[in-house]
C-alpha positions in Angstrom: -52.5 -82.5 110.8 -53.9 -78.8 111.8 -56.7 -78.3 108.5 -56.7 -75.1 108.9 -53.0 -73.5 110.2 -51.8 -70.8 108.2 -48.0 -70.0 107.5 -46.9 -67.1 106.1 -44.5 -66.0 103.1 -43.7 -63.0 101.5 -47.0 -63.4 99.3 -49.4 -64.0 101.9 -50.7 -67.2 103.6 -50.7 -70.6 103.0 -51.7 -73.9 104.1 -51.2 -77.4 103.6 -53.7 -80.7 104.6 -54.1 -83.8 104.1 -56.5 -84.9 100.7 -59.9 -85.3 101.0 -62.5 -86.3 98.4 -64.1 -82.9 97.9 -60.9 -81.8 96.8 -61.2 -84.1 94.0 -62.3 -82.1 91.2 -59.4 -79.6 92.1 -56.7 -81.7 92.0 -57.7 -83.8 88.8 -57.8 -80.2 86.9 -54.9 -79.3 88.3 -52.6 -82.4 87.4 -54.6 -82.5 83.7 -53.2 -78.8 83.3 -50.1 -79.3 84.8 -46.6 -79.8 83.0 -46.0 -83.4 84.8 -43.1 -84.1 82.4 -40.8 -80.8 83.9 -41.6 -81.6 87.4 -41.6 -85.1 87.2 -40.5 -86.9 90.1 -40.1 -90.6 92.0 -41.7 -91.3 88.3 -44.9 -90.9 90.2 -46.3 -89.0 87.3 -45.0 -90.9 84.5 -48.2 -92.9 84.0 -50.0 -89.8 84.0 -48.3 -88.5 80.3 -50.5 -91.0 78.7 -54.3 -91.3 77.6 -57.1 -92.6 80.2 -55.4 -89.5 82.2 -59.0 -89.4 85.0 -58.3 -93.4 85.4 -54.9 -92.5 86.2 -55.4 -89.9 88.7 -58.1 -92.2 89.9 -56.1 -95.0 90.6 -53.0 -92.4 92.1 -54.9 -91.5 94.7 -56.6 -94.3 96.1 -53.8 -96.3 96.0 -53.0 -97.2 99.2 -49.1 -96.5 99.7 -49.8 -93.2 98.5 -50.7 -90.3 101.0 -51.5 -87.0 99.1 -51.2 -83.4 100.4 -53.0 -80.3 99.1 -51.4 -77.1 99.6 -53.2 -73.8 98.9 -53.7 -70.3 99.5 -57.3 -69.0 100.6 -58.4 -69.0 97.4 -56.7 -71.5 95.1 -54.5 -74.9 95.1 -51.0 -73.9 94.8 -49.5 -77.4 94.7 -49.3 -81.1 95.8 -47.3 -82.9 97.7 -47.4 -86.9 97.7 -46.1 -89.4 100.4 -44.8 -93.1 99.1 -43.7 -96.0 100.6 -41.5 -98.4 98.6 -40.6 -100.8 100.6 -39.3 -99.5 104.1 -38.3 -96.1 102.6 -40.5 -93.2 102.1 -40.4 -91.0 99.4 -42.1 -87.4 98.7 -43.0 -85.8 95.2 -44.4 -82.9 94.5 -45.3 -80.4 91.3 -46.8 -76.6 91.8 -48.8 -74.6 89.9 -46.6 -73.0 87.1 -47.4 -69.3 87.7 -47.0 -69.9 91.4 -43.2 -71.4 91.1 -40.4 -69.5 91.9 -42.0 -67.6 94.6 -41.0 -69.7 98.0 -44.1 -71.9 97.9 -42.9 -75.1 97.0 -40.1 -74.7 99.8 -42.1 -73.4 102.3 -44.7 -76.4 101.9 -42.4 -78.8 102.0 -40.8 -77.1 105.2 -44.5 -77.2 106.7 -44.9 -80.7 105.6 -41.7 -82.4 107.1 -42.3 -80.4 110.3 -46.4 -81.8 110.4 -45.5 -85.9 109.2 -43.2 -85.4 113.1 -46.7 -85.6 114.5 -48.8 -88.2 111.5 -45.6 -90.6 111.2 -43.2 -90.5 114.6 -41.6 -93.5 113.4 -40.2 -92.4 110.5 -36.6 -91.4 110.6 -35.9 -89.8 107.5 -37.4 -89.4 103.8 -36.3 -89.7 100.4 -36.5 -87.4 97.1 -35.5 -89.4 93.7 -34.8 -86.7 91.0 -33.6 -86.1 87.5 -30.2 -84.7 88.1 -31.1 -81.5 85.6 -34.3 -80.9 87.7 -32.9 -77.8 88.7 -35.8 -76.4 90.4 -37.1 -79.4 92.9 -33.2 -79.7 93.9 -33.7 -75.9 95.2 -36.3 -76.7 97.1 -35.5 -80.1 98.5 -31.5 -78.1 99.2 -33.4 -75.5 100.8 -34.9 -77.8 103.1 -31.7 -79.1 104.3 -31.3 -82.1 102.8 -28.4 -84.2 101.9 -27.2 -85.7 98.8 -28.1 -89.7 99.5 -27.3 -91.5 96.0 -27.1 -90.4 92.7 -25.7 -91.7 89.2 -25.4 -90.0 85.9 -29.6 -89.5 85.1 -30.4 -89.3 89.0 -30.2 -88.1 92.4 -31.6 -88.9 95.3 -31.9 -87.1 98.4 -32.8 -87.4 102.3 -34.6 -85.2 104.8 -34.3 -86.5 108.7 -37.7 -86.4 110.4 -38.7 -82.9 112.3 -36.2 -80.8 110.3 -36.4 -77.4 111.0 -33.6 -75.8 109.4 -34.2 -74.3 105.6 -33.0 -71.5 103.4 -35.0 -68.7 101.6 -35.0 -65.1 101.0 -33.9 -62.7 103.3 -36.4 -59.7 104.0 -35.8 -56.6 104.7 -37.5 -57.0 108.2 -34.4 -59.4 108.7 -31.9 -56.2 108.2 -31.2 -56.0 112.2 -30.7 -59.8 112.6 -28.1 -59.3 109.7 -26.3 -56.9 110.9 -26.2 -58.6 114.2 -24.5 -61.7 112.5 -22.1 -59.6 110.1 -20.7 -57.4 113.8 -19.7 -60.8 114.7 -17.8 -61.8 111.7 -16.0 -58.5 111.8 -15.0 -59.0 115.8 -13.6 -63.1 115.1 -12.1 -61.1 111.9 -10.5 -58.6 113.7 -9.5 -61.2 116.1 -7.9 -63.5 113.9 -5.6 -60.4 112.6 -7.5 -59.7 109.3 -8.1 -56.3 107.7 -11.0 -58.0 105.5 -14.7 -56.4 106.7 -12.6 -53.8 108.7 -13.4 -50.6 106.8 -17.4 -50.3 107.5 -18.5 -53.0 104.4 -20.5 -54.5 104.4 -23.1 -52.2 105.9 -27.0 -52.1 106.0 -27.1 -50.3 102.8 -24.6 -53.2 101.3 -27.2 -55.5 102.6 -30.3 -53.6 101.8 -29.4 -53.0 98.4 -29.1 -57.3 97.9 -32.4 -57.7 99.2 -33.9 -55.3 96.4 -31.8 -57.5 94.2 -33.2 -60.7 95.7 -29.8 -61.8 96.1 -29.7 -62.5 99.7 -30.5 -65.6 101.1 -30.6 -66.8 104.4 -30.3 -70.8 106.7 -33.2 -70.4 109.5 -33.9 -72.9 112.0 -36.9 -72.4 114.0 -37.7 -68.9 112.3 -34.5 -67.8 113.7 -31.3 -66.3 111.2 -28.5 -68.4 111.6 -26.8 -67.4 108.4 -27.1 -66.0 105.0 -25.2 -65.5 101.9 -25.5 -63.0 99.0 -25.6 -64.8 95.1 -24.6 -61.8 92.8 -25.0 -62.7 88.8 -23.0 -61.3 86.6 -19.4 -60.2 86.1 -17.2 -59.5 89.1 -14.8 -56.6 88.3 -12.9 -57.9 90.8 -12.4 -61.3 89.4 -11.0 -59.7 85.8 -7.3 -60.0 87.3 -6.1 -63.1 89.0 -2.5 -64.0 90.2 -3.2 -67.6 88.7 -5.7 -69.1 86.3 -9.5 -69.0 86.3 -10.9 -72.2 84.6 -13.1 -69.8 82.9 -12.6 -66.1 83.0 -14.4 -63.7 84.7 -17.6 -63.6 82.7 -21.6 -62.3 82.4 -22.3 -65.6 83.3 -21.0 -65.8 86.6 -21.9 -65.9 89.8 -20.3 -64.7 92.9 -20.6 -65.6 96.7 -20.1 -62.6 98.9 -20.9 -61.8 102.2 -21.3 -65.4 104.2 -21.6 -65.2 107.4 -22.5 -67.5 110.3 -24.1 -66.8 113.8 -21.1 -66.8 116.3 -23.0 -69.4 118.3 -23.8 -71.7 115.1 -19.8 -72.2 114.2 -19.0 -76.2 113.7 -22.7 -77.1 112.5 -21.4 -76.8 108.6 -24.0 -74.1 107.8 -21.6 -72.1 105.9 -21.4 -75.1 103.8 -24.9 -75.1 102.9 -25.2 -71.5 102.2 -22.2 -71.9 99.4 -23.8 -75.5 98.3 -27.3 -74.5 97.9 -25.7 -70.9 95.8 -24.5 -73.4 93.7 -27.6 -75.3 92.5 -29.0 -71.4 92.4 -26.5 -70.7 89.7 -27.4 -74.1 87.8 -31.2 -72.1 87.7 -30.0 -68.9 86.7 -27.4 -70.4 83.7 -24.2 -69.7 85.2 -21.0 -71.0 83.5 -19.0 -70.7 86.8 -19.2 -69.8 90.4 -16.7 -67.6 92.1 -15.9 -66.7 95.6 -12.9 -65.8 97.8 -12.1 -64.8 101.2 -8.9 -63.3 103.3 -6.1 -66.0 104.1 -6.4 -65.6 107.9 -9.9 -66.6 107.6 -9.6 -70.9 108.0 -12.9 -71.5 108.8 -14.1 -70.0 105.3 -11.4 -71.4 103.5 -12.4 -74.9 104.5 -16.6 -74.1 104.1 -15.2 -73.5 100.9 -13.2 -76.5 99.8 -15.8 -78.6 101.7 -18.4 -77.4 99.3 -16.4 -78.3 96.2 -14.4 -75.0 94.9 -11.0 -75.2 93.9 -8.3 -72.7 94.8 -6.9 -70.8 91.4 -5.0 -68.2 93.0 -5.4 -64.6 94.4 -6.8 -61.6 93.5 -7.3 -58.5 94.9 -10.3 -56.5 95.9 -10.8 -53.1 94.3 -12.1 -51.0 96.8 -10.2 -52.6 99.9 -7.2 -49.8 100.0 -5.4 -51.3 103.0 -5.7 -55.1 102.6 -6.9 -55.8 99.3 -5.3 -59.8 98.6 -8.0 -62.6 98.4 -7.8 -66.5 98.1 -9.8 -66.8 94.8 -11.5 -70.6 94.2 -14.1 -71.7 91.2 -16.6 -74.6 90.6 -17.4 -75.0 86.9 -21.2 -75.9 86.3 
């Protein structure tokens, strides 16, 4: 593992490395002040919630099935990541610093991590993440590193990573606007194309999309650094969605949230990344409270319809779209939280 490579996010730079024992005083403060109960998972930590807490984190780190990974900043520890081998399988767990959560670091050094164990561990295929299913946060970040549901029953899920994965999902910048648009002149040409009216009338435009970036609502699938797609999650009640030729399981409501303005890279079509834009806006709206997610999209467009179906909405009827003066009818579909 490179000790010293630095990535970059939207709050500076990072990097992750493997534990060594001078780090040792570090990491035992930061587990003794950490909330291991919220973040708990593979149960690695549960032996930490107890007294002889120093024995504990003793024992954790020397134990020998167990590889530990420090991840920091260049001035503080920001998280750790651990590697475990049960049997054949390999599991990862992780917990960040509190103040630093929410802010891309978790994802990002799990992204990092994934691509660096290519080069430590070549033989293995794939690795696992064993959750609590209402550990809403650490499914965010293992979703937006593009992994898939593996098992799960009611108190648990467990999910898998393949080795060298390079696609994951974060923020869109607004350095990101031309890429964007780029993606969205497609759409409207196979639109167009496919006889629809719907993105025909200049929206969305850069000020559309520039105006979700302020709002942090637009998120984007990268592979390789490169935008592939992107999707915008807008809380809140969607005028549009007040009136519906059908039945919305729950009405249109504060606590909603909408998909708008998915969109895929013309030469990306057939690799289900649609999909995982709408799936991973999902477990967003289990974070943010939502009762209800909402999207819809213009009958011609198949390929949408059956991103959207795929990714567990139901159809409840149509509705139209306020602004849209010359083809205004939508296929509305809702997945209740």
């Amino acid at each position: 593992m490179s000790k010293e490579k630095l990535y970059e996010n939207e709050n500076g730079f990072i990097k992750i490395k493997k534990f060594e024992p001078l780090f040792k005083e570090n990491l035992t403060s930061f587990l003794l002040n950490s909330e291991i109960i919220e973040l708990n998972s593979l149960n690695i930590f549960e032996n930490l919630i107890n007294d002889n807490k120093n024995e504990k984190i003793d024992l954790l780190i020397n134990t020998e099935n167990i590889q530990t990974f420090i991840l920091s900043d260049k001035t503080e520890l920001i998280g750790i990541y651990f590697l475990k081998q049960i049997e054949k399988d390999y599991f990862i767990s992780f917990i960040i610093k509190k103040t630093k959560r929410n802010k891309g670091y978790a994802k990002l050094g799990l992204h990092i991590l994934i691509n660096e164990f290519s080069n430590l561990y070549p033989n293995i295929p794939e690795y696992y993440f064993k959750i609590d299913k209402n550990n809403i946060y650490a499914s965010l970040v293992i979703l937006g590193n593009n992994s898939e549901i593996f098992n799960k029953n009611e108190s648990q899920i467990i999910y898998k990573i393949e080795k060298g994965n390079k696609i994951w999902i974060h923020r869109i910048g607004i350095e990101n606007i031309p890429d964007v648009m780029k993606i969205t002149n497609q759409a409207k040409d196979l639109l167009k194309k496919n006889g629809s009216l719907q993105w025909q009338q200049g929206y969305p435009n850069e000020d559309t999309f520039t105006e979700d970036i302020k709002n942090n609502s637009l998120y984007g699938l990268y592979e390789d650094n490169k935008l592939n797609a992107f999707g915008a999650y807008v809380y809140g009640k969607d005028l549009n969605y007040v009136e519906i030729d059908g039945k919305w399981d729950i009405p249109a409501n504060d606590k909603d949230m909408a998909i708008h303005r998915v969109a895929v890279d013309e030469n990306c079509h057939g690799k289900k990344f649609g999909v995982k834009i709408l799936k991973y806006g999902i477990e967003y709206a289990k974070k943010l409270g939502c009762l209800t997610v909402k999207v819809d999209t213009h009958k011609n467009n198949i390929p949408m319809q059956k991103s959207i179906l795929k990714s567990g909405f139901v159809y409840k009827g149509i509705i139209k779209i306020l602004k849209d003066k010359l083809d205004n009818l939508r296929f509305a579909y809702e997945i209740v939280l």
